[in-house]
N, C-alpha and C positions, 0 to 999 in steps of 0.2 A: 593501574588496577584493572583486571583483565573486567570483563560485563556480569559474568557469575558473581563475581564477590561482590559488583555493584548492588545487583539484584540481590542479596545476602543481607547487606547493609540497609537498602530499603526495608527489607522484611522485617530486621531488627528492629530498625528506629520505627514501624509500628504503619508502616505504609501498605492498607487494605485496598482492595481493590470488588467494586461492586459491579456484576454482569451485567446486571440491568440495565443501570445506567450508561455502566462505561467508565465512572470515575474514580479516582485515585485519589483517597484519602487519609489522613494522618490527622489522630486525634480530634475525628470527627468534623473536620476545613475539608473540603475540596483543593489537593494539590497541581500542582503543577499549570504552564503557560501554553499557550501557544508560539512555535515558532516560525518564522519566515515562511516555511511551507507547509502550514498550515497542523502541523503534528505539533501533539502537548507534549513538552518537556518536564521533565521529574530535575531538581537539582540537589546534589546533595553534598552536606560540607564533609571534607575527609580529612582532617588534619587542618593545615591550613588553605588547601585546594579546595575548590568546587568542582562536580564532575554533574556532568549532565546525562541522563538514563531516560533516552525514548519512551514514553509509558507504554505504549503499546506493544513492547516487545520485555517491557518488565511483567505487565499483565500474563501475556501467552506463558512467561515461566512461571509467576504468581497462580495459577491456573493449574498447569500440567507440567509442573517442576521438567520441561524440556527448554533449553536455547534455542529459540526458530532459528532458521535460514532467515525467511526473508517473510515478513507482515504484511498481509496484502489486506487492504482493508475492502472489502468486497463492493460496497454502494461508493466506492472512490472518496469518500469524508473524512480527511486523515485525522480530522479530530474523536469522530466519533468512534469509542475505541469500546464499543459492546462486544462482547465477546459474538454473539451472534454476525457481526461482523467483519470476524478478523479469520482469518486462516493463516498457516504457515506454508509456504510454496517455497521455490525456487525461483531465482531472476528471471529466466524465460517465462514462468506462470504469471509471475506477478504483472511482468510487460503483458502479458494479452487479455489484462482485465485493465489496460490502459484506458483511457479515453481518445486516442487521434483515432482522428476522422477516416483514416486509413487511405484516403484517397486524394487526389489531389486535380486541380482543372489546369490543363494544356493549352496554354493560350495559341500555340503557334499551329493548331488544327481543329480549334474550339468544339474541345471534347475533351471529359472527364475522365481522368485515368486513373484505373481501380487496380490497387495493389495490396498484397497483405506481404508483413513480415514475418520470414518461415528462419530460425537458426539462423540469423542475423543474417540473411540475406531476404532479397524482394522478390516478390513472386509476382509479375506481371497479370491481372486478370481480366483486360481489355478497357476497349475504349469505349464509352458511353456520350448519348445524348444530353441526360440529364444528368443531374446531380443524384438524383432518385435512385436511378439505375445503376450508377456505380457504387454507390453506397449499400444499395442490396447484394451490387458481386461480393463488397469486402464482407457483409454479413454474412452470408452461405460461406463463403470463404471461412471465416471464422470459425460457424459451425462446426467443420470440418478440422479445421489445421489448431485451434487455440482450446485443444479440449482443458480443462483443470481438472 
């Protein structure tokens, strides 16, 4: 069953969804679990299968009747599935509201090497003293290259 009719099925069987909060509910219960990483799972019986429906990407069409790309949930909280924030991006968008560090320490010249990733390649932004300072290249960096 392709993800549209998932989402169809939810709707029918009466599965609301509140901005507020974020949560996904059915007959007035708070639905769905958290799984392994750390995003609530919707499950639903379909005959004799169970199919499982991301809530966060059943939300975004619960919402604005569109299928996202790709759910980027903005404060990194994959639970937290407020609509305020969630956005619809692409892979590349959604990597540059990642969380790494972006940089990494060189032990074989003990110094900090600051890089950002541009279209799956590395873009080298030197070698630093501190941890501080490299971490500011990758921020300015960011500025720059990780618009959304």
């Amino acid at each position: 069953m392709e993800e549209l009719q998932r989402f169809k099925k939810l709707k029918e069987l009466g599965y609301v969804y509140e901005p507020e909060t974020g949560l996904v509910k059915r007959n007035g219960k708070v639905r769905g679990y958290k799984n392994k990483k750390g995003y609530i799972e919707l499950g639903i019986r379909i005959g004799k299968k169970t199919t499982i429906v991301l809530a966060h990407r059943y939300v975004y069409w619960f919402m604005y009747n569109v299928i996202p790309d790709v759910i980027d949930h903005i404060n990194h909280i994959t639970n937290d599935n407020r609509l305020i924030n969630l956005r619809n991006v692409n892979p590349q968008k959604n990597q540059f509201n990642s969380t790494g560090k972006g940089f990494c320490f060189r032990k074989h010249n003990e110094k900090y090497q600051s890089y950002i990733t541009i279209n799956k390649t590395f873009k080298h932004l030197g070698y630093f003293n501190t941890e501080q300072e490299a971490r500011q290249a990758y921020l300015d960096a960011k500025a720059i290259y990780h618009k959304i």
